[in-house]
N, C-alpha and C positions, 0 to 999 in steps of 0.2 A: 563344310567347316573343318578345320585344324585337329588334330586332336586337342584337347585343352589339359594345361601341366596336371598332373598330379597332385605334385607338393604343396600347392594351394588347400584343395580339400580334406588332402594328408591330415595337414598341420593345423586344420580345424576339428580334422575329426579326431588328429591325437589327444587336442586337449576334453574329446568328449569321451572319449574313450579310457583317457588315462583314471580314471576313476580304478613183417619179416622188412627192412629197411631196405632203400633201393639204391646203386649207384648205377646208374647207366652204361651199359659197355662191360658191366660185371652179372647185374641178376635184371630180371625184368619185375613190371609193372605186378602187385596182386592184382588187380581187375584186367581190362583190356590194356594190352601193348602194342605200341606205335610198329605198323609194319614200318620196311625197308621204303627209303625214298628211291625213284625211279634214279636209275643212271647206274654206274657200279656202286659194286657193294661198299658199304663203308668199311674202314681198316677197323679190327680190334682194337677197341679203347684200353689204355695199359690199366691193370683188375686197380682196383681203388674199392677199399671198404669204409661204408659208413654212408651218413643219410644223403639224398638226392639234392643235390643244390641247385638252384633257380634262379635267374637273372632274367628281368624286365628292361628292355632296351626300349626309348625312345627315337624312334626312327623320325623324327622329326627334325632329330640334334646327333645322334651318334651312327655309328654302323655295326650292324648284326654282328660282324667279323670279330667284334670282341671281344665276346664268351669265347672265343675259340684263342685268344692269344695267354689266356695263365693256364699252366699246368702246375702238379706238386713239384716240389723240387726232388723228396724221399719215392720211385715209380714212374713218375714221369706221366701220371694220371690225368682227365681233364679237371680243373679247377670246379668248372660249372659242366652241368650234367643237361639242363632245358632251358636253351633260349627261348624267350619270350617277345614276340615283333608286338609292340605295343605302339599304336593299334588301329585295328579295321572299325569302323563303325556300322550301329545298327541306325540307320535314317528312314525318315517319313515320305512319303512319296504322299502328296496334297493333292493331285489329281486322283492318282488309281485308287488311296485310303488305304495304303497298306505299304509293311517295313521293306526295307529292302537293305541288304549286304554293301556297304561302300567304305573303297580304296582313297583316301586322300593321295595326291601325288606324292610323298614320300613312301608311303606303303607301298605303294601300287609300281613304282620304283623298285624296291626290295623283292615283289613277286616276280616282276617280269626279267628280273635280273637272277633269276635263283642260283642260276651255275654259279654263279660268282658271290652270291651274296648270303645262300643259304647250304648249296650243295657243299663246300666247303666244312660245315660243321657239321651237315651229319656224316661225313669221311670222317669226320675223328670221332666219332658216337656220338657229338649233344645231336639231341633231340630239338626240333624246333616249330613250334608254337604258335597260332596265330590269337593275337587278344579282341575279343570283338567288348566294344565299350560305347556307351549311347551319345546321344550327340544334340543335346540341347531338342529335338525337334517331336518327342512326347511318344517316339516310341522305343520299346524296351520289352525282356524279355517275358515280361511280369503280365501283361498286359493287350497278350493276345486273346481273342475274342472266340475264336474256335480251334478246336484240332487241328482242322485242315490248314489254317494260315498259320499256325505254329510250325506245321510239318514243311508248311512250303520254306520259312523262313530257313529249318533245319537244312534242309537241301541246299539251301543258296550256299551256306556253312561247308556243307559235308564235299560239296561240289567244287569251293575253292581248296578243299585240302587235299583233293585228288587232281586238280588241275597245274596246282605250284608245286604238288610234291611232298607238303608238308605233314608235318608228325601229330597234328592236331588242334584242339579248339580250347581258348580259356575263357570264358563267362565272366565280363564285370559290370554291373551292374551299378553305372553311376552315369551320371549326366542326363540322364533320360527325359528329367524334366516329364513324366508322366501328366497327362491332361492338356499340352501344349496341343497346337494345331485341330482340336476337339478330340482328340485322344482318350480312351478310355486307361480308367484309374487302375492299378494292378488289382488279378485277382488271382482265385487259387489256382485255379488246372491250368495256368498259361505256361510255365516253368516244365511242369512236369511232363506237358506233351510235345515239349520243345526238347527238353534233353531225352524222352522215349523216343523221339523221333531219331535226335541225330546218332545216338546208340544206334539204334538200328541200321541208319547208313553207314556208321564207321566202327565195328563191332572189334574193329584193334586199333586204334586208335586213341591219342589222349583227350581226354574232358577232364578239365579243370578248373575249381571254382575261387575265383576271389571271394572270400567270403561276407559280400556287404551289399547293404541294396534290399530292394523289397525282393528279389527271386530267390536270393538267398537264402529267407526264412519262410519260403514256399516252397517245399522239397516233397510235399506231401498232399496226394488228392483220390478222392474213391479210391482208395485203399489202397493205391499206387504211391511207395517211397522210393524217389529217382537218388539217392544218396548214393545208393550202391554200384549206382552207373558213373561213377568220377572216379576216375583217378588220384586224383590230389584238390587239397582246398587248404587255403593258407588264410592266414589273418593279415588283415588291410591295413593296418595300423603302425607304419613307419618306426622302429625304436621301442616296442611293447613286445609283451605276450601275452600272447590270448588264444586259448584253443580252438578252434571255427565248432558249431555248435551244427557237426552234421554225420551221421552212424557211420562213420567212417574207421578203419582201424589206425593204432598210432603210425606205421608204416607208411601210410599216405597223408596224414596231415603235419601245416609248418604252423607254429603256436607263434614261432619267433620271424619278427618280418624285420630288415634294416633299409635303411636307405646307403648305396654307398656313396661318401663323401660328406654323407650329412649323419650319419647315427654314428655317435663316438666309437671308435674301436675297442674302449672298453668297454663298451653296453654289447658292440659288434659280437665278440667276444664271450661277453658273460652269457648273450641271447645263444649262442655256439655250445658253450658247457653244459646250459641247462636240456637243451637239445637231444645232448647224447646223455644226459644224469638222466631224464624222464622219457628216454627211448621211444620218441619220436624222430617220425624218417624224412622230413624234408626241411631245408630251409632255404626261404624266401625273402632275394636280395633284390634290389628296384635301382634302377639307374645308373647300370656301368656306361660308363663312359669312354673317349677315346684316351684318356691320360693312364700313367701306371700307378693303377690303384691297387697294385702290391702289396703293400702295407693293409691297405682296408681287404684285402681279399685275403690274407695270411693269418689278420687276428682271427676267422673262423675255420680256415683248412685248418688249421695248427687243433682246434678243438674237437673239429670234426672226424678230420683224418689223420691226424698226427705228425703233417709237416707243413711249412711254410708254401708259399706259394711263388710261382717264377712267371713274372712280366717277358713274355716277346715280340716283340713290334711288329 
């Protein structure tokens, strides 16, 4: 299956919900850091101070190569610091009873094309991403039944981000539809022996949590807390702020999450100010697109890092 929009569940869960800093190419990761993607080295990214910024691409509808077209206008810095390919799915396999790792044809597209489609941005520093998100068919991270098929599940993971080259893994935990297909219901140890696992295959590498979904408030099992093995966890909530609820320090969490084209530039903005007012290090934008979203991308550089932003085709 497809991946399925976003903005759908966004904008249901908006209204349920509305109730040391990094910039890439300047400092690295506090936990684990993304090694080098094979091929030459990337170019020094020009120094840009202030929190890690984040863009989620729909490979469904746009091209990776986006994050890579704004830079500041004040350095000549990247705009965005981690693309995010949104997204691979975790599916049910009905025969063998167990998850497995799948590329829709536009993902699958974007890996087998990487010179072109990914090696590009890590030359100029972003870092890039792969988002693994459930897929209607009841399995999900939450909901594995032993270690060992956690750990297998981790490898499938750790394997494609050593096979495309890529900077690492994002956790989002929707669609899953848990109990589909006779699926078991989540439980506690399923999360945590799945991120101990892929830690352990990708020990510089990024792990990053959207924070929503039953995994995300299972971070914790025999006395094992996987918090400290992410990198970054951002709040899921399109135009809000909300802290993600995991021991993480402010330098790797985004409180403020936008949609671009869709969350006013003044919320864009205000979610931008309060960012750098309450020294937190990441902020978390969803859905650039191929138009110049200059404007929507300047009301938070301008907050962030203190200059506008410049559209290159």
């Amino acid at each position: 299956m497809s991946n399925p929009v976003r903005t759908r569940v966004r904008t249901a869960a908006l209204a349920l919900s509305a109730a040391a800093t990094l910039a890439l190419g300047t400092t690295t990761t506090t936990g684990a850091t993304a090694a080098p993607a094979p091929g030459p080295a990337p170019a020094s990214a020009a120094a840009k101070q202030g929190p890690t910024s984040v863009a989620y691409i729909e490979v469904n509808n746009h091209s990776m190569l986006n994050a890579g077209k704004y830079t500041l206008a004040d350095g000549g810095g990247n705009a965005f610091d981690v693309a995010v390919i949104f997204a691979a799915n975790i599916n049910y396999d009905t025969g063998a009873k167990k998850a497995y790792l799948h590329f829709n044809e536009n993902v699958q597209r974007v890996l087998d094309n990487a010179a072109t489609e990914i090696r590009p941005l890590q030359q100029k520093g972003i870092k890039v991403v792969l988002s693994v998100l459930g897929n209607h068919q009841g399995a999900g991270f939450a909901n594995f039944t032993s270690q060992q098929t956690a750990s297998a599940f981790a490898k499938e993971m750790s394997d494609a981000v050593a096979k495309y080259g890529l900077d690492g893994i994002d956790f989002d935990d929707e669609y899953a539809e848990y109990g589909q297909n006779g699926t078991a219901q989540p439980n506690d140890s399923s999360f945590v022996h799945l991120v101990t696992a892929l830690r352990a295959n990708m020990p510089n590498k990024i792990i990053s949590l959207y924070n929503i979904g039953p995994a995300a408030s299972r971070l914790s099992y025999g006395g094992v807390d996987v918090s400290s093995k992410f990198d970054y966890a951002w709040n899921p909530y399109y135009g809000t702020w909300q802290v993600p609820g995991i021991g993480l320090p402010k330098s790797r969490l985004s409180p403020a999450a936008v949609e671009i084209g869709r969350t006013s530039p003044s919320t864009v903005a205000s979610l931008a100010r309060r960012t750098v007012d309450e020294g937190y290090g990441v902020y978390l934008t969803y859905n650039l697109d191929g138009s110049d979203r200059s404007a929507d991308v300047s009301a938070f550089t301008r907050e962030l890092y203190g200059s506008d932003a410049v559209y290159t085709p």
